[in-house]
One Martini backbone bead per residue (centre of mass of N, CA, C, O) as a GRO file, in nm:
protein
   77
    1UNK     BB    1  15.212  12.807   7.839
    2UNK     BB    2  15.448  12.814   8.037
    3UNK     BB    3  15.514  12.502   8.002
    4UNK     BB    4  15.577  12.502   7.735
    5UNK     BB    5  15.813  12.721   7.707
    6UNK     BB    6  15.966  12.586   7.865
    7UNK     BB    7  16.023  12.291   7.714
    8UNK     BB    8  16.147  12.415   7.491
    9UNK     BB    9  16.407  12.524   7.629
   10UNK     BB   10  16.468  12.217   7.786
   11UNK     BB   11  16.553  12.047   7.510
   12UNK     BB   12  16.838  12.192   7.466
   13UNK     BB   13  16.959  12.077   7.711
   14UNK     BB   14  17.097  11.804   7.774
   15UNK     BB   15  16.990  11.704   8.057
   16UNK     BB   16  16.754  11.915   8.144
   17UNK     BB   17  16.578  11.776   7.895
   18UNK     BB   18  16.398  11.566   8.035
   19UNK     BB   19  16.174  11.771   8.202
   20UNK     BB   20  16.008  11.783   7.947
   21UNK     BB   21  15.851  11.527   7.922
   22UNK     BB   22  15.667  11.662   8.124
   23UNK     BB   23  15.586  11.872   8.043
   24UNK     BB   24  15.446  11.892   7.775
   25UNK     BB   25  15.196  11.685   7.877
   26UNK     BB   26  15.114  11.882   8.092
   27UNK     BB   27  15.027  12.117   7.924
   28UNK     BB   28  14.835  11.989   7.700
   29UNK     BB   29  14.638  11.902   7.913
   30UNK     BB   30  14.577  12.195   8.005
   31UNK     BB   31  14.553  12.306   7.709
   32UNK     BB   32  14.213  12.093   7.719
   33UNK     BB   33  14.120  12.275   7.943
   34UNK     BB   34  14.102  12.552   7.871
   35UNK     BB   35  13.937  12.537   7.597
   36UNK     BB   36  13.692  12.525   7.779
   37UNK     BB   37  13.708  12.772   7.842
   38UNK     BB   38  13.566  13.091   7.826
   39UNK     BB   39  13.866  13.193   7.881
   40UNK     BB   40  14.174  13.232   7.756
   41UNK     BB   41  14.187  13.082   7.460
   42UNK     BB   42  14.461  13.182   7.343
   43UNK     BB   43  14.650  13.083   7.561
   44UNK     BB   44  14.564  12.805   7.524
   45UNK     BB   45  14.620  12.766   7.222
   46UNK     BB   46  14.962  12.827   7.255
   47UNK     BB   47  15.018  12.610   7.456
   48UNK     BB   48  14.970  12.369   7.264
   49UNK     BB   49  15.170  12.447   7.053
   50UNK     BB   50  15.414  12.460   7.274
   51UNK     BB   51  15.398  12.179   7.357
   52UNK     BB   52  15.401  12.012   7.087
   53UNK     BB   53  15.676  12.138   7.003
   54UNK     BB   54  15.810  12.050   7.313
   55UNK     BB   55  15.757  11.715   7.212
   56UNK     BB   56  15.843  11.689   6.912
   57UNK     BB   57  16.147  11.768   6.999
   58UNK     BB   58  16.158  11.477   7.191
   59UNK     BB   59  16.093  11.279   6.983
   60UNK     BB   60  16.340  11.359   6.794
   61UNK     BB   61  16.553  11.300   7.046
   62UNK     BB   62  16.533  11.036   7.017
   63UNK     BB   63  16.540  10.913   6.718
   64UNK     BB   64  16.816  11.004   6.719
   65UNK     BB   65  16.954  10.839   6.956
   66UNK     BB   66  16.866  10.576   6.822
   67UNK     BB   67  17.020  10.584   6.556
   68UNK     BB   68  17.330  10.621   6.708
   69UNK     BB   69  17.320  10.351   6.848
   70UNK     BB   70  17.264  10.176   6.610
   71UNK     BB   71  17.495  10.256   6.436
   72UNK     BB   72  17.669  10.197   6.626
   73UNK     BB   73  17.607   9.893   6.736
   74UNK     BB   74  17.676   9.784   6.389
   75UNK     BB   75  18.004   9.875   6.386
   76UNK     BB   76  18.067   9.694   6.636
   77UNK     BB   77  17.992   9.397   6.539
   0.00000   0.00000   0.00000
């Protein structure tokens, strides 16, 4: 859960925004082993939902910037 919870902080700041994309899917990775444990199942299921939230925050900011460039990148043509 905590993987997660960082993934999401850091995904909102410019430069150091790119540690998310390790922390998110290493998260992730880590709350479906934890969700097979007998103990902890909740702290792993908000766990999972923490990285997915900043996976897919990041996979958002990548298909944004990555738009922008294509569209610099056509009127600059």
């Amino acid at each position: 859960m905590v993987l997660g919870i960082i993934s999401i902080v850091l995904v909102f700041i410019p430069i150091i925004g790119m540690i998310a994309w390790i922390l998110a899917p290493l998260g992730l990775i880590l709350g479906f082993v934890a969700v097979g444990k007998p103990y902890g199942r909740g702290a792993a299921i908000a766990g999972l939902i923490c990285s997915g939230i900043g996976l897919l925050v990041c996979i958002g900011w990548f298909f944004f910037f990555a738009a922008i460039a294509a569209s610099g990148a056509a009127a600059g043509a």
